[in-house]
C-alpha positions as CSV (number, residue, x, y, z in Angstrom):
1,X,-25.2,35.9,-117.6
2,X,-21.8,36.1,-118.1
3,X,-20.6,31.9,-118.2
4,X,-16.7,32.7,-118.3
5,X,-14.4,34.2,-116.4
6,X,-11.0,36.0,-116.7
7,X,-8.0,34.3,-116.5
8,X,-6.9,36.1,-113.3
9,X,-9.9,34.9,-111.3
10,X,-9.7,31.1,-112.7
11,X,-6.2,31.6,-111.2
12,X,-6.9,32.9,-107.8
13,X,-9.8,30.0,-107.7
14,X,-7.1,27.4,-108.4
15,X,-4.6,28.8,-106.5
16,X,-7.0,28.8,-103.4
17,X,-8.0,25.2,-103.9
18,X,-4.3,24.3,-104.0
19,X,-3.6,26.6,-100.8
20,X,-6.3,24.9,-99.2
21,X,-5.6,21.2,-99.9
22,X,-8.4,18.7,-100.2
23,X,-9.5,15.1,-100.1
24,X,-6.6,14.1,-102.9
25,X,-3.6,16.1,-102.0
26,X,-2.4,18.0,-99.1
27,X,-1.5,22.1,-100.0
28,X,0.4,23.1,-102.8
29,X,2.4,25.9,-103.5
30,X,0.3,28.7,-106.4
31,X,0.8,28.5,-109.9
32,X,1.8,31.8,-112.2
33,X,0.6,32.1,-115.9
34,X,3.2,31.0,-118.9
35,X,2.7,32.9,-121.9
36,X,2.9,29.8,-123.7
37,X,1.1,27.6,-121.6
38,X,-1.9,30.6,-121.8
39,X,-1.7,30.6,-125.3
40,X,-2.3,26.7,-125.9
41,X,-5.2,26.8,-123.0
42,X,-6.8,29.5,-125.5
43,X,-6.3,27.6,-128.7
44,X,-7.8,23.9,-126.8
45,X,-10.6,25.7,-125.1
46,X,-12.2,27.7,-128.8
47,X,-11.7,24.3,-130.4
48,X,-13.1,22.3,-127.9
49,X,-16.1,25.0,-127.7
50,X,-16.5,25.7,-131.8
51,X,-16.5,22.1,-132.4
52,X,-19.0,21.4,-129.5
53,X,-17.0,18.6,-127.9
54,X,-17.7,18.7,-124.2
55,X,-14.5,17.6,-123.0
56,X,-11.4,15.7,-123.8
57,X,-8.2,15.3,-124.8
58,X,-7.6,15.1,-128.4
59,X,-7.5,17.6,-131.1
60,X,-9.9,17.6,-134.3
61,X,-6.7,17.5,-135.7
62,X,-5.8,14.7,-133.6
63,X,-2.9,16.3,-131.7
64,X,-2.7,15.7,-128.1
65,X,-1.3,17.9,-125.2
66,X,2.3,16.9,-125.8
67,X,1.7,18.1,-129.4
68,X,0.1,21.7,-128.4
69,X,2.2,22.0,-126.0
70,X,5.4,21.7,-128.4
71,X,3.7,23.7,-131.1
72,X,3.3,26.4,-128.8
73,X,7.1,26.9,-127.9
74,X,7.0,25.9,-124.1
75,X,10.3,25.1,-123.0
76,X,9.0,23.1,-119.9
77,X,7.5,19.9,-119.4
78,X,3.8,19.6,-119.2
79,X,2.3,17.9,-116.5
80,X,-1.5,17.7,-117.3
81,X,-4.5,19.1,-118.6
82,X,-8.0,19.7,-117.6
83,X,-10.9,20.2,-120.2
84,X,-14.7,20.8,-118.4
85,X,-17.4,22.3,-120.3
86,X,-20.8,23.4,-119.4
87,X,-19.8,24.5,-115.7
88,X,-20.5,28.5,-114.6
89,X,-17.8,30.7,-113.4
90,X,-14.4,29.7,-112.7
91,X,-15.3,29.0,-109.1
92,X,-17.9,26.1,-109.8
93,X,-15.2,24.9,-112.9
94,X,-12.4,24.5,-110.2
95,X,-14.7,23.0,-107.5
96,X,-15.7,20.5,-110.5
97,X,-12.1,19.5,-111.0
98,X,-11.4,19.6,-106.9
99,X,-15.0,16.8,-106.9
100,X,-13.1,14.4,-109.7
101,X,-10.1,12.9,-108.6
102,X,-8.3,12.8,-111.9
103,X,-8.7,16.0,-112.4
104,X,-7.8,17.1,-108.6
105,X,-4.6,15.3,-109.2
106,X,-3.7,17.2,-111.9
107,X,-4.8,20.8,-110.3
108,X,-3.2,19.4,-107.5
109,X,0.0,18.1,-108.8
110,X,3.0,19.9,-106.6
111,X,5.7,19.9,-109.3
112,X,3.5,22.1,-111.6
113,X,4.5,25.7,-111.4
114,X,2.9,27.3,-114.3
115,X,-0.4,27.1,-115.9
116,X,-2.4,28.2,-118.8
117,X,-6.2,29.0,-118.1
118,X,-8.6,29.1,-120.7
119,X,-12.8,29.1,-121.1
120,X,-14.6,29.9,-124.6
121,X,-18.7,30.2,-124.9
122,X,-20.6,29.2,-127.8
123,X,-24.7,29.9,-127.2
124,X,-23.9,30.3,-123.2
125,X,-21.5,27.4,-122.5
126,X,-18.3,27.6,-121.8
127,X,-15.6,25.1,-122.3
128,X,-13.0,25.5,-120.1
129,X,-9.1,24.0,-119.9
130,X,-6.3,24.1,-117.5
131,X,-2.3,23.1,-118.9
132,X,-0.4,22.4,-116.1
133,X,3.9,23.0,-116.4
134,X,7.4,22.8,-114.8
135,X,9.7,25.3,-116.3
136,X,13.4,23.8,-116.6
């Protein structure tokens, strides 16, 4: 069984949730992949998953978004992140974030216009993370 899925479906999921609107935000326009963005989603989710640390927000090196973010070149401002691990398929992920409303806001949030979308598996568990942006 394959836990992950690619990028381009984790996008179409979240993009549908945000076309549909739910019970913490009326519809939002889709979000488009930043190279940048992609690149630090990649880097949180292998850490979070080769270190075994099932979600959250802080590096093993202690840097936080802001930090990854800046390291990775972005030009934007980040607006949030998303970290999940253990969930199947990037349908039941985004439902899982849609279901807490912290993390709805975030998917949710209507000035975000790019995103990075990431899940790594380690032994058939994937760890998954979402870093939401506004390009200037």
């Amino acid at each position: 069984m394959t836990v992950c899925s690619s990028k381009e479906d984790f996008l179409q999921e979240v993009n549908k949730a945000r076309a549909a609107g739910n019970t913490c935000s009326a519809p939002v326009l889709p979000l488009t992949i930043n190279a940048q963005l992609q690149s630090t989603a990649e880097a949180f989710a292998k850490e979070l998953a080769t270190n075994n640390i099932q979600a959250g927000h802080i590096g093993v090196d202690g840097s936080d978004l802001n930090t990854r973010v800046n390291r990775s070149g972005y030009t934007g401002f980040w607006t949030g992140e998303n970290t999940a691990a253990g969930t199947v398929g990037a349908q039941q992920t985004t439902q899982a974030f849609v279901d807490s409303k912290g993390h709805c806001q975030n998917l949710m949030m209507d000035i975000a216009t790019e995103v990075g979308l990431a899940c790594y598996e380690v032994k058939g568990r994937g760890y998954w993370v979402q870093v939401f942006g506004l390009q200037l």
